[in-house]
C-alpha positions in Angstrom: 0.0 0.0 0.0 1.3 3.6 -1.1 1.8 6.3 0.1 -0.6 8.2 -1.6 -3.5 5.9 -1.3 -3.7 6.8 2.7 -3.5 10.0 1.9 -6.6 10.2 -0.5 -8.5 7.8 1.0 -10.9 10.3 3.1 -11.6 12.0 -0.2 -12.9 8.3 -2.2 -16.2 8.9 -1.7 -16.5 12.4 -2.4 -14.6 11.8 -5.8 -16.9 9.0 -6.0 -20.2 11.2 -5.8 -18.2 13.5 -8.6 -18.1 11.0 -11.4 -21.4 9.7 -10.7 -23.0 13.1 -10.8 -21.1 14.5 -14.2 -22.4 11.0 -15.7 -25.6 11.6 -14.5 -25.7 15.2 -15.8 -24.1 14.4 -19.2 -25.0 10.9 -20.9 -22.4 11.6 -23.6 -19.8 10.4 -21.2 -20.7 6.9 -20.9 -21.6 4.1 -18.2 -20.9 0.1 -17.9 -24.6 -0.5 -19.5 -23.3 1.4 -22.8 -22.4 -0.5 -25.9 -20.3 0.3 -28.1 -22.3 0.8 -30.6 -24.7 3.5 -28.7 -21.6 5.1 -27.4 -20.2 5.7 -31.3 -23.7 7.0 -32.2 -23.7 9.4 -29.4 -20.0 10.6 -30.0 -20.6 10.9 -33.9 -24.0 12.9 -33.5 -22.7 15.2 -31.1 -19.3 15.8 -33.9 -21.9 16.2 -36.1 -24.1 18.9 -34.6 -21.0 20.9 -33.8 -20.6 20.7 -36.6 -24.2 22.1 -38.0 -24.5 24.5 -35.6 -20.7 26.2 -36.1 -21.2 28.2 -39.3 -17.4 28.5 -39.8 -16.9 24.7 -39.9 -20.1 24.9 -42.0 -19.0 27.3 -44.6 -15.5 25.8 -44.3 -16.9 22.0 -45.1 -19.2 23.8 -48.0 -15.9 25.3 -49.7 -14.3 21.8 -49.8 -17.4 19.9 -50.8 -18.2 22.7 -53.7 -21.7 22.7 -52.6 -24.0 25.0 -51.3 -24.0 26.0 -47.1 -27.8 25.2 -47.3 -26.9 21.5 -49.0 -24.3 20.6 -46.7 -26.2 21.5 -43.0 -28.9 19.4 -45.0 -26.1 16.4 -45.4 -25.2 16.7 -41.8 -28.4 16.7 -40.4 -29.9 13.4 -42.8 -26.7 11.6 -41.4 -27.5 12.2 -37.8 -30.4 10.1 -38.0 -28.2 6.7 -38.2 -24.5 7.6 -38.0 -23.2 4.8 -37.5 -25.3 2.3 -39.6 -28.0 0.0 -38.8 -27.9 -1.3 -35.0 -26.7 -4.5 -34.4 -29.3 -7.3 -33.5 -29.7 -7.7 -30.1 -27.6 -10.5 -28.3 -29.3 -13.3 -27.6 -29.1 -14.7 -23.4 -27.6 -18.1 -23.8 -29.1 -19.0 -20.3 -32.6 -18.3 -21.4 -32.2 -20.3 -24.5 -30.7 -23.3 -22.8 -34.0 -23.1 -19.9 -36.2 -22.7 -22.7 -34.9 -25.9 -24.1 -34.6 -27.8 -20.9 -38.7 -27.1 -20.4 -39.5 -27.8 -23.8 -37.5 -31.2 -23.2 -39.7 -31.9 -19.8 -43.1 -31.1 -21.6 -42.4 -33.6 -23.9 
């Protein structure tokens, strides 16, 4: 055991209570329930509408793309509905499949 771990150790909780309220307050920052998938989707749409809503970065992107400002926010904005593709399928619980199978086996 460190030094420095006795010396923190009456701040833990307070730290503690810090993280859990900044994840609370913004869901952009992730929690053990987030996959990967929802936390790409989140991180892409918020790029996205920083982008939309910054009319440098707009005109900027509009320049390079040699289309109008008007097109381009329109762009953005159609890919914010799915970023990141289609989900994926939802995971199946092996434990559920092997009961179902075990009761199916007893009803017979």
């Amino acid at each position: 055991v460190g030094p420095l771990q006795h010396r923190y150790a009456p701040h833990r909780p307070s730290l503690i209570a810090q993280i859990e309220h900044l994840i609370t307050r913004y869901p952009g920052t992730g929690n053990v329930d987030v996959t990967k998938y929802e936390w790409a989707t989140s991180h892409y749409r918020d790029t996205l509408s920083t982008m939309v809503t910054h009319y440098d970065v707009l005109s900027g992107m509009a320049v390079i793309e040699n289309e109008s400002i008007a097109r381009t926010r329109l762009k953005l904005l159609e890919k914010m509905r799915q970023p990141c593709g289609k989900p994926p399928a939802p995971e199946e619980d092996e434990d559920a499949n092997e009961m179902a199978a075990v009761k199916e086996e007893r009803a017979e």
